[in-house]
C-alpha atoms as one frame of an Amber mdcrd trajectory, in Angstrom:
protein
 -68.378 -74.667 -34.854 -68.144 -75.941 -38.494 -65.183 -75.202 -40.017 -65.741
 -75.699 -43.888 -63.245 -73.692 -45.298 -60.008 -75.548 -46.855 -57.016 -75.397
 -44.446 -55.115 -73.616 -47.335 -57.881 -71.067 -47.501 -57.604 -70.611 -43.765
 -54.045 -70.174 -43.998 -54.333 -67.575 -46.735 -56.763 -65.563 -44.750 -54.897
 -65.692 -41.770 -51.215 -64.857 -43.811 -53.532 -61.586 -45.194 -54.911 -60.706
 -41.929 -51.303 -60.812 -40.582 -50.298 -58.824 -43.611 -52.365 -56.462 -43.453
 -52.198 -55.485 -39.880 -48.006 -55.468 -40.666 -49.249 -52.778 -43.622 -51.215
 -50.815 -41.320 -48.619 -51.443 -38.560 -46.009 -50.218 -41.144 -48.432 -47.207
 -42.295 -48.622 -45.772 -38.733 -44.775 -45.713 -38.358 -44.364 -43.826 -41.174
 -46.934 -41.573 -40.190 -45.245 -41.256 -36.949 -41.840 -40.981 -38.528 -43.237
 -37.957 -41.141 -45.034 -36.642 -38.205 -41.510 -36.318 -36.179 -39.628 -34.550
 -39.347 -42.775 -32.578 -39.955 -42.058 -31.506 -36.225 -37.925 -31.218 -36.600
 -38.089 -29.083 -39.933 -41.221 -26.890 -37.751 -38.936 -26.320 -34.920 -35.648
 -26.031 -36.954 -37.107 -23.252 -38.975 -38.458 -21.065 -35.688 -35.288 -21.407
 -34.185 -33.580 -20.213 -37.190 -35.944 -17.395 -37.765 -35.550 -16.663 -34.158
 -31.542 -16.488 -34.505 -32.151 -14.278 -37.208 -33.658 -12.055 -34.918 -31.343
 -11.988 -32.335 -28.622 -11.668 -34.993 -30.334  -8.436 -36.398 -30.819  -7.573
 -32.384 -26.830  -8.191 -32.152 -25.751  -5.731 -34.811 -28.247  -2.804 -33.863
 -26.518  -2.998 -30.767 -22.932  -3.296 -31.442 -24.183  -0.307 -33.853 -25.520
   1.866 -30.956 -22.232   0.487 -28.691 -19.902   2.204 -30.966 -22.125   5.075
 -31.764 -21.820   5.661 -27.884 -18.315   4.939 -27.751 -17.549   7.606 -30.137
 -19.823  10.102 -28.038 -18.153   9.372 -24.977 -15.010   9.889 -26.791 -15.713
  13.056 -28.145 -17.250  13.762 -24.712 -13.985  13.110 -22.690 -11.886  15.162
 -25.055 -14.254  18.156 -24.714 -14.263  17.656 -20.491 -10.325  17.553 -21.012
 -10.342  20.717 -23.111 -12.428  22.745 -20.813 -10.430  21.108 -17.886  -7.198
  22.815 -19.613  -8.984  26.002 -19.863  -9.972  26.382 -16.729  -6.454  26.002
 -15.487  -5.808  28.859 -18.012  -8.336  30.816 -16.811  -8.000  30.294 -12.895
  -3.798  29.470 -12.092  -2.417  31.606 -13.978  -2.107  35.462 -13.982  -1.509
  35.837 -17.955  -1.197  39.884 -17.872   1.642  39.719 -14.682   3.684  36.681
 -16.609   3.757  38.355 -19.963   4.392  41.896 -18.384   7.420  40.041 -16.399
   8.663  38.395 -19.878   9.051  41.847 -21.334  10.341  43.181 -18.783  13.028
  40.645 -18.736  13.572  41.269 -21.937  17.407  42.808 -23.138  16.990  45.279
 -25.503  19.562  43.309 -27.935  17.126  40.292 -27.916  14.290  39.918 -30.528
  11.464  37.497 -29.163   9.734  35.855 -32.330   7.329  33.703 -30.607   5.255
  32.502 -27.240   3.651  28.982 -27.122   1.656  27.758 -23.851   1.321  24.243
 -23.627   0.305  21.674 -21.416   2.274  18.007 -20.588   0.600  15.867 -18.833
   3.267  15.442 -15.973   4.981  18.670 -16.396   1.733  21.380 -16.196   1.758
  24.313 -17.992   5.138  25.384 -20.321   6.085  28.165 -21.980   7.945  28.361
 -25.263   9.894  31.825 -25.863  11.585  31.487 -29.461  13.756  34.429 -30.327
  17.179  35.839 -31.594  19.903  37.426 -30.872  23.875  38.141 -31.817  25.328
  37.868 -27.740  24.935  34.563 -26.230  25.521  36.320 -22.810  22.393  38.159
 -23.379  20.235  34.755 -24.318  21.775  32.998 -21.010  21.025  36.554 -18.908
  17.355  36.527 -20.010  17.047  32.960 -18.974  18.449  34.018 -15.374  16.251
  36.622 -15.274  13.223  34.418 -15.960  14.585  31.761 -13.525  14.352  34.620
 -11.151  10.221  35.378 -11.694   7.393  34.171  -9.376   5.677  33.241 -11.841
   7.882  30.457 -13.707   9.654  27.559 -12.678  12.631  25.367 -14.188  13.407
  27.655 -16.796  16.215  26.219 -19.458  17.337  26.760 -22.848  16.232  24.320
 -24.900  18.730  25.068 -27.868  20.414  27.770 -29.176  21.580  27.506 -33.052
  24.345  30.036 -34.725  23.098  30.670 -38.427  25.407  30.852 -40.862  24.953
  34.065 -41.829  27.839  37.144 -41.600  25.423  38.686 -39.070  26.040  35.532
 -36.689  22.519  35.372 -35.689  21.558  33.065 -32.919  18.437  31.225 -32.740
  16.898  30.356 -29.333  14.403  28.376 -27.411  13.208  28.975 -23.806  11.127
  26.920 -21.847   9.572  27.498 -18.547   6.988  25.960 -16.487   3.953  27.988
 -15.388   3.312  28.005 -11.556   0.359  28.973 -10.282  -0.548  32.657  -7.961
């Protein structure tokens, strides 16, 4: 083979050959390369979409987790109110203990009020408030309580003097409620 070409010709052709396969070279890495973020920014904005979702997921259930937590709340004071009432309604004989507090009763005592209530490690108690103008007669009634079936560690809880001329004496009795 002939060749008739100038070497400076030939080197020219062969510099633009090389050049241009470095271009095209060059073209397909940056294809690649905007093919990869093309990819990245793809994938980056399902997973983002799909945290958004399990972010909305999140708070519909910590939602519905304290809706239920209120429920079962509201659930467990209800069982422990009907839990208290049926202690009312099956331990205790109501008519016999409040026939045996009036009957206890002095005549120079004035009872002004009867709470039940219930303490968690005590049971049942009973309240009497009243008044009277003999101390004897306040510490006899408790004795006579102490002495009923029907109640258990009976004590005065206080018993104030007013200041009246009358010499009133305020009282509070408290009892626990047994069982028949």
């Amino acid at each position: 083979m002939l060749n008739l070409l100038p070497p400076t010709v030939k080197n020219e052709v062969i510099v633009r050959a090389k050049s241009a396969n470095l271009i095209f070279g060059y073209g397909i890495a940056l294809a690649a390369i905007a093919l990869f973020l093309g990819g990245f920014f793809a994938y980056n904005f399902s997973q983002a979409s799909a945290l958004g979702d399990k972010e909305s997921q999140l708070t519909t259930l910590s939602t519905q987790r304290q809706r239920v937590s209120s429920q079962a709340t509201k659930l467990a004071f209800i069982q422990d109110r009907l839990t208290v009432a049926k202690q009312f309604q099956e331990k205790t004989d109501w008519a016999t203990l409040l026939n045996a507090i009036a009957s206890d009763t002095p005549q120079s005592l004035q009872l002004t009020d009867l709470k039940v209530t219930t303490d968690a490690t005590k049971g049942t108690l009973v309240n009497i408030t009243g008044q009277s103008t003999n101390r004897r007669d306040i510490v006899l009634f408790q004795e006579k309580l102490a002495a009923e079936k029907t109640l258990t560690n009976v004590t005065i809880q206080s018993m104030t003097e007013s200041g009246d001329s009358a010499k009133t004496i305020t009282f509070i009795i408290q009892a626990g409620v047994g069982t028949h």
